[in-house]
N, CA, C and O atoms as a MOPAC input file, in Angstrom:
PM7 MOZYME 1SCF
protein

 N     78.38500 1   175.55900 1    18.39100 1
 C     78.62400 1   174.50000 1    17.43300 1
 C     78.15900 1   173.17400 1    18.03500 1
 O     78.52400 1   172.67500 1    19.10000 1
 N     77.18500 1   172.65000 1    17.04600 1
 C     76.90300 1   171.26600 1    17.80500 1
 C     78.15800 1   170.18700 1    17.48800 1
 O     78.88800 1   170.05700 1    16.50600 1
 N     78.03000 1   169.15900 1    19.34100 1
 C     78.63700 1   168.50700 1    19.14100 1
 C     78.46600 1   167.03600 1    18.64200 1
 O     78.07900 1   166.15900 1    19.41400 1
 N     78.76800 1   166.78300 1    17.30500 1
 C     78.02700 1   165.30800 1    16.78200 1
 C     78.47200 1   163.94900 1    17.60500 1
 O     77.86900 1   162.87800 1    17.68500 1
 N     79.61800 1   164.31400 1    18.13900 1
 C     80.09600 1   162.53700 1    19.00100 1
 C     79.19400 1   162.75300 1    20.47800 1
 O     79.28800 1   161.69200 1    21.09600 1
 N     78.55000 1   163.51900 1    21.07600 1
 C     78.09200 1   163.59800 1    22.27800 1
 C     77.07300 1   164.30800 1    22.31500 1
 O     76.30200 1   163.91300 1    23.18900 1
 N     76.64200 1   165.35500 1    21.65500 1
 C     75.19100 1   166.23700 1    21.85500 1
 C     74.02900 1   165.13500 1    21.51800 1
 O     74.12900 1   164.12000 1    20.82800 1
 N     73.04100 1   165.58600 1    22.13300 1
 C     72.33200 1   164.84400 1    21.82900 1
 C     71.34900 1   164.77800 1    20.52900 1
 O     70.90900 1   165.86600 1    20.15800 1
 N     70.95100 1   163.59200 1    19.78100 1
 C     70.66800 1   163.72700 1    18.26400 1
 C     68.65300 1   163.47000 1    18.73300 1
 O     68.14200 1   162.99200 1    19.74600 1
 N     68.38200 1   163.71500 1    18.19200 1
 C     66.95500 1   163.27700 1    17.74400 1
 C     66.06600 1   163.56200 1    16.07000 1
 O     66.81100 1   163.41300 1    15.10100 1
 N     65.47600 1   163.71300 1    15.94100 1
 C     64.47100 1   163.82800 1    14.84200 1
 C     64.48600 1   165.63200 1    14.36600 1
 O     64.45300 1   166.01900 1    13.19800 1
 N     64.53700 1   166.43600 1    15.45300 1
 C     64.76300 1   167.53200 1    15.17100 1
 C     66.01600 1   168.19800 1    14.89900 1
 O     66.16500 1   169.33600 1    14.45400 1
 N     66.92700 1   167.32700 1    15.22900 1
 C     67.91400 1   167.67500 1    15.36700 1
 C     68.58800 1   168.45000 1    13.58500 1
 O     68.70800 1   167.79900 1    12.54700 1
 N     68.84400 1   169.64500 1    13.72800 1
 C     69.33700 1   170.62600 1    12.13400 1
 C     70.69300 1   169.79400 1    11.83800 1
 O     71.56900 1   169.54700 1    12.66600 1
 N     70.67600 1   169.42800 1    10.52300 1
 C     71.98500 1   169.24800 1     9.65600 1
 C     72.81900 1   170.51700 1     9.55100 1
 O     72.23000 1   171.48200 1     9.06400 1
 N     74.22000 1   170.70600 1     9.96100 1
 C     74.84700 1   171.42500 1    10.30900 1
 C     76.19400 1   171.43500 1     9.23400 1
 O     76.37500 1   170.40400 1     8.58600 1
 N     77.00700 1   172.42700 1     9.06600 1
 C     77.92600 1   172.13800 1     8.11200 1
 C     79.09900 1   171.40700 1     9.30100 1
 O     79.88200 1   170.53600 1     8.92300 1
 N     79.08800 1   171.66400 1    10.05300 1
 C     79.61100 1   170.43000 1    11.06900 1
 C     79.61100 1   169.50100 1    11.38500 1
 O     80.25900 1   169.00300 1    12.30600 1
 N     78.29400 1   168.67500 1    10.14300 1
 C     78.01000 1   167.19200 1    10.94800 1
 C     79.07500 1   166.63000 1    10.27500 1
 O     79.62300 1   167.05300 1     9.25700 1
 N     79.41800 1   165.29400 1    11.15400 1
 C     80.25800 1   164.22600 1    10.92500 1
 C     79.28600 1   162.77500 1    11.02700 1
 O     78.33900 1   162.73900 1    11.81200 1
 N     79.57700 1   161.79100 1    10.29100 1
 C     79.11400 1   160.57300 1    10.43000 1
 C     79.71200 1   159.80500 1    11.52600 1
 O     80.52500 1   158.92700 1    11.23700 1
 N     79.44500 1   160.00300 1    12.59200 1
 C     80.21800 1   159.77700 1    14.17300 1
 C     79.34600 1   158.44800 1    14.88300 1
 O     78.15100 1   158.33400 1    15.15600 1
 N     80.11800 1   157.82600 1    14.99200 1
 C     79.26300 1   156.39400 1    16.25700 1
 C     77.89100 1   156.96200 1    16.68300 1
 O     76.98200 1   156.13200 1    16.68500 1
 N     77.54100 1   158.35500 1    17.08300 1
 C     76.27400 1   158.90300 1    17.61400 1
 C     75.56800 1   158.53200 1    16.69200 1
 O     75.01800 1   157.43100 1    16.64200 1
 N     75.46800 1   159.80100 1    15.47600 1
 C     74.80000 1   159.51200 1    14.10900 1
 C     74.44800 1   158.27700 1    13.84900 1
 O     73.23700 1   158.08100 1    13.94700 1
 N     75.16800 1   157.26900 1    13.51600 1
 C     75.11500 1   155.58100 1    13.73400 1
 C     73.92000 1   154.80400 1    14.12200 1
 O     73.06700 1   154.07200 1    13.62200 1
 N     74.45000 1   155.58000 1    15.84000 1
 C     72.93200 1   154.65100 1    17.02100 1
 C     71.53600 1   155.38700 1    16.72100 1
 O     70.47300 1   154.80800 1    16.94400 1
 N     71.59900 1   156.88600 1    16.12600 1
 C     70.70300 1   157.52200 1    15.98000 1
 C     69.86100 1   156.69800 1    14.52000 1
 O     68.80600 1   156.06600 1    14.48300 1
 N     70.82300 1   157.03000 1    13.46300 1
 C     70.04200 1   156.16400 1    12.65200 1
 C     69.23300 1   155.09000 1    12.81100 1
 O     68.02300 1   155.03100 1    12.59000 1
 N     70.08800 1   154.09800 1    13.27400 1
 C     69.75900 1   152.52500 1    13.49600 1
 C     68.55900 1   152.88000 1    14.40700 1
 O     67.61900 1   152.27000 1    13.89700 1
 N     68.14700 1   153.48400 1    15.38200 1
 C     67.28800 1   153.30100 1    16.31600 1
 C     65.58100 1   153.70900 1    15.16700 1
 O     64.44700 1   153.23200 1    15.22200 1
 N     66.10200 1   154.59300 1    14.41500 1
 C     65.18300 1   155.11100 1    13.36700 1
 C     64.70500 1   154.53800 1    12.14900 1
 O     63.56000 1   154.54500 1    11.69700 1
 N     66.02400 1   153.91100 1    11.56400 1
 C     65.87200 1   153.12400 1    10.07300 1
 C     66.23700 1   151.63100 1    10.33800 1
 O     66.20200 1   150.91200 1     9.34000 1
 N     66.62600 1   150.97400 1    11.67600 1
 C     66.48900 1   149.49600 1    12.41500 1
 C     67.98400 1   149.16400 1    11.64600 1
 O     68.81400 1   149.74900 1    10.94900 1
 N     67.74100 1   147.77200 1    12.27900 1
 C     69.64200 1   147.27900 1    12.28400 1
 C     70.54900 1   146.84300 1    10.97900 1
 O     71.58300 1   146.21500 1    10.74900 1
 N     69.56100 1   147.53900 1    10.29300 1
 C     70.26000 1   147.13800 1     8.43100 1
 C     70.57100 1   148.02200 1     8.03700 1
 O     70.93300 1   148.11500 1     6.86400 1
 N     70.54400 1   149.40900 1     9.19700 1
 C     71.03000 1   150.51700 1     8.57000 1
 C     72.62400 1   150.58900 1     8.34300 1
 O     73.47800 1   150.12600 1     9.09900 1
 N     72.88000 1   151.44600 1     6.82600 1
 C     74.31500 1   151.39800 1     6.68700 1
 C     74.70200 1   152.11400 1     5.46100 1
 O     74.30000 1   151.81700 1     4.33600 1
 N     75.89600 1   153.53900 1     5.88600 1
 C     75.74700 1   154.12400 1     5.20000 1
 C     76.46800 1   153.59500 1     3.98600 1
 O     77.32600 1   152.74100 1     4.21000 1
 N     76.21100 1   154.05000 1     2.43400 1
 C     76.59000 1   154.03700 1     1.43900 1
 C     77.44600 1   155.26300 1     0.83000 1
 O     77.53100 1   156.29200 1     1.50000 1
 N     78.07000 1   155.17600 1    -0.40600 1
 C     78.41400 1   156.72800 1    -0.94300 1
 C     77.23500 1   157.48500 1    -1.60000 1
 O     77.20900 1   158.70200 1    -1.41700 1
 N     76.21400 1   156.89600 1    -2.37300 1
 C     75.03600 1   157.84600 1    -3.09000 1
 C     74.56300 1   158.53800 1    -1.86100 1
 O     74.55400 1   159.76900 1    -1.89500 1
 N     73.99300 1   157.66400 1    -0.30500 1
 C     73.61000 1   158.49500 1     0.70000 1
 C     74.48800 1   159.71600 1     1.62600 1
 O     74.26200 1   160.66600 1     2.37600 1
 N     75.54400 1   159.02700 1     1.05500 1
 C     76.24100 1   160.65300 1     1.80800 1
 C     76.67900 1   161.44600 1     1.14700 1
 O     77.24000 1   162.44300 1     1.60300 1
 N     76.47800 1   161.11400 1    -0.59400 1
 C     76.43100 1   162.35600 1    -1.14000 1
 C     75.18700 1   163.32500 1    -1.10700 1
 O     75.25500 1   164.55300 1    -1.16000 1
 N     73.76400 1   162.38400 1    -0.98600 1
 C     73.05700 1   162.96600 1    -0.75700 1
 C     72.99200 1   164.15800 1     0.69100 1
 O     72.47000 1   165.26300 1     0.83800 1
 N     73.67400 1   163.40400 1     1.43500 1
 C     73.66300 1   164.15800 1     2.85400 1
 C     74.10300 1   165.17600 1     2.69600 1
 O     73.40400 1   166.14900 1     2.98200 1
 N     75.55100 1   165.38300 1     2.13500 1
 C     76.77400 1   166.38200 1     1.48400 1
 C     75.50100 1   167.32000 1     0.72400 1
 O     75.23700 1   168.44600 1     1.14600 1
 N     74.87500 1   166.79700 1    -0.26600 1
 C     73.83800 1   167.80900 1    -0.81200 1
 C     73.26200 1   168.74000 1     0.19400 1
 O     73.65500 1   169.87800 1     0.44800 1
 N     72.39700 1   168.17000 1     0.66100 1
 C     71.58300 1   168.67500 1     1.65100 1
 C     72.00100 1   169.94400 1     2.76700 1
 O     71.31500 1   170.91200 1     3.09600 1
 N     73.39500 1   169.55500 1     3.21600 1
 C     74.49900 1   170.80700 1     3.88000 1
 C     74.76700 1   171.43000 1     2.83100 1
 O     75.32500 1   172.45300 1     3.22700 1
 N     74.71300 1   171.45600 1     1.59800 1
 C     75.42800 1   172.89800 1     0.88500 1
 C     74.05900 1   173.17400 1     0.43400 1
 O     74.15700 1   174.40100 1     0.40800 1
 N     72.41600 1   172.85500 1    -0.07800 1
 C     71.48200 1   173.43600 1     0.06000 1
 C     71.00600 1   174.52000 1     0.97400 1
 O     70.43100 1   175.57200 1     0.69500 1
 N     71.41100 1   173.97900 1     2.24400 1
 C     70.74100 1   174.89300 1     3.46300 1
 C     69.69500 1   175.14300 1     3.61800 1
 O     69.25700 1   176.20000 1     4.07200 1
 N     68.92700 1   173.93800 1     3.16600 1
 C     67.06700 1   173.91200 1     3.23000 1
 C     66.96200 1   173.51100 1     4.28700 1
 O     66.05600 1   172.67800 1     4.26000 1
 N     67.57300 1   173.65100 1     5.77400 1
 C     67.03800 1   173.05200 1     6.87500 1
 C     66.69700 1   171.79700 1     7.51800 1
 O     66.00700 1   171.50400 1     8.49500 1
 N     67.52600 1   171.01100 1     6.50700 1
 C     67.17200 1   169.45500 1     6.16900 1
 C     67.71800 1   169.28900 1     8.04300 1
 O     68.70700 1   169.82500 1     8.54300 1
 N     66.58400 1   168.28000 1     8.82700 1
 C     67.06400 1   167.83200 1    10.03400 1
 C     67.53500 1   166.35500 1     9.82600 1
 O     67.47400 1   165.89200 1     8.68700 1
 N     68.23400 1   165.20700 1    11.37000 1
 C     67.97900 1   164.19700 1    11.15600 1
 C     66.90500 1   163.25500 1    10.93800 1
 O     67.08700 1   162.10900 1    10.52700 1
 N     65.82400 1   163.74200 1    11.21200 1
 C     64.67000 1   162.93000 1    10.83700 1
 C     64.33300 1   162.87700 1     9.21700 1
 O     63.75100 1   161.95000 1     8.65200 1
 N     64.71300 1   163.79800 1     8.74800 1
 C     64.88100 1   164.28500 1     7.32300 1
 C     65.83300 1   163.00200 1     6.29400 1
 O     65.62400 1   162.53800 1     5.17200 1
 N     66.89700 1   162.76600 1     7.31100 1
 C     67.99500 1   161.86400 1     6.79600 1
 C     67.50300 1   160.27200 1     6.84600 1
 O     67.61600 1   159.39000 1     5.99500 1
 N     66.62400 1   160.24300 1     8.82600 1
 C     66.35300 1   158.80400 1     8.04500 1
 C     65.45300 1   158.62700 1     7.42600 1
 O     65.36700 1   157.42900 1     7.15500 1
 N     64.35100 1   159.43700 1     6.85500 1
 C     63.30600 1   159.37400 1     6.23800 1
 C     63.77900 1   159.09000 1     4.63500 1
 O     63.11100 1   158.57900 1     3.73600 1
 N     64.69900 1   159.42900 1     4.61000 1
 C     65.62500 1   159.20100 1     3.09800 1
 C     66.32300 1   157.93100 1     3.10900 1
 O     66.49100 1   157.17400 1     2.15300 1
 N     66.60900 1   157.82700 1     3.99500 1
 C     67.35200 1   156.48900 1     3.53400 1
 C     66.03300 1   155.34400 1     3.96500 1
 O     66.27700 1   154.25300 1     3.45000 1
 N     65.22800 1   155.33800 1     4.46000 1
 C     64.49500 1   154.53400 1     4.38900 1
 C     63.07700 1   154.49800 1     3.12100 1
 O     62.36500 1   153.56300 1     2.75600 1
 N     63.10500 1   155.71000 1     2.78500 1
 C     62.95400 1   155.79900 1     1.00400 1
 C     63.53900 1   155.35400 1     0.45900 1
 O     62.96400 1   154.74200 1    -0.44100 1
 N     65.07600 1   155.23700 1     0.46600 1
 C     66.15500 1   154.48600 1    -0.74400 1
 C     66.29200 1   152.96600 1    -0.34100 1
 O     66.95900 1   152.15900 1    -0.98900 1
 N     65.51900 1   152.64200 1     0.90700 1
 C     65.96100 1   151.00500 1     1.03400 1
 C     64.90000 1   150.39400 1     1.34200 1
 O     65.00500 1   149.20400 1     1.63800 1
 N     63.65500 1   151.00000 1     1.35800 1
 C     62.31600 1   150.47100 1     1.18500 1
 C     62.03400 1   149.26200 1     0.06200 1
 O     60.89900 1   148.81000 1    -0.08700 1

């Protein structure tokens, strides 16, 4: 089971039915989608989507979406 407050995150990293929106997730984003990142409810329902799909969606997947929705 990955661990979301301490494993390490990157771009490959698989969306898991375990993820949590944890301080990690956070620095991971921000380092990806820059310092205006911030989650909303439409984006974490989208996220919530994406774990009960099980299309393999990774984090690079996530900030590539939210920087589609705030482009």
């Amino acid at each position: 089971m990955f661990d979301w407050h301490s494993g390490p995150i990157d771009r490959a990293t698989p969306l898991t039915t375990t993820y949590r929106n944890t301080q990690a997730v956070r620095r991971f984003l921000r380092r990806e989608c820059g310092e205006t990142f911030k989650f909303d409810r439409p984006f974490m329902a989208w996220i919530k989507s994406e774990i009960a799909s099980d299309r393999g969606t990774t984090m690079g997947d996530i900030a590539d979406e939210w920087i589609r929705r705030n482009l």
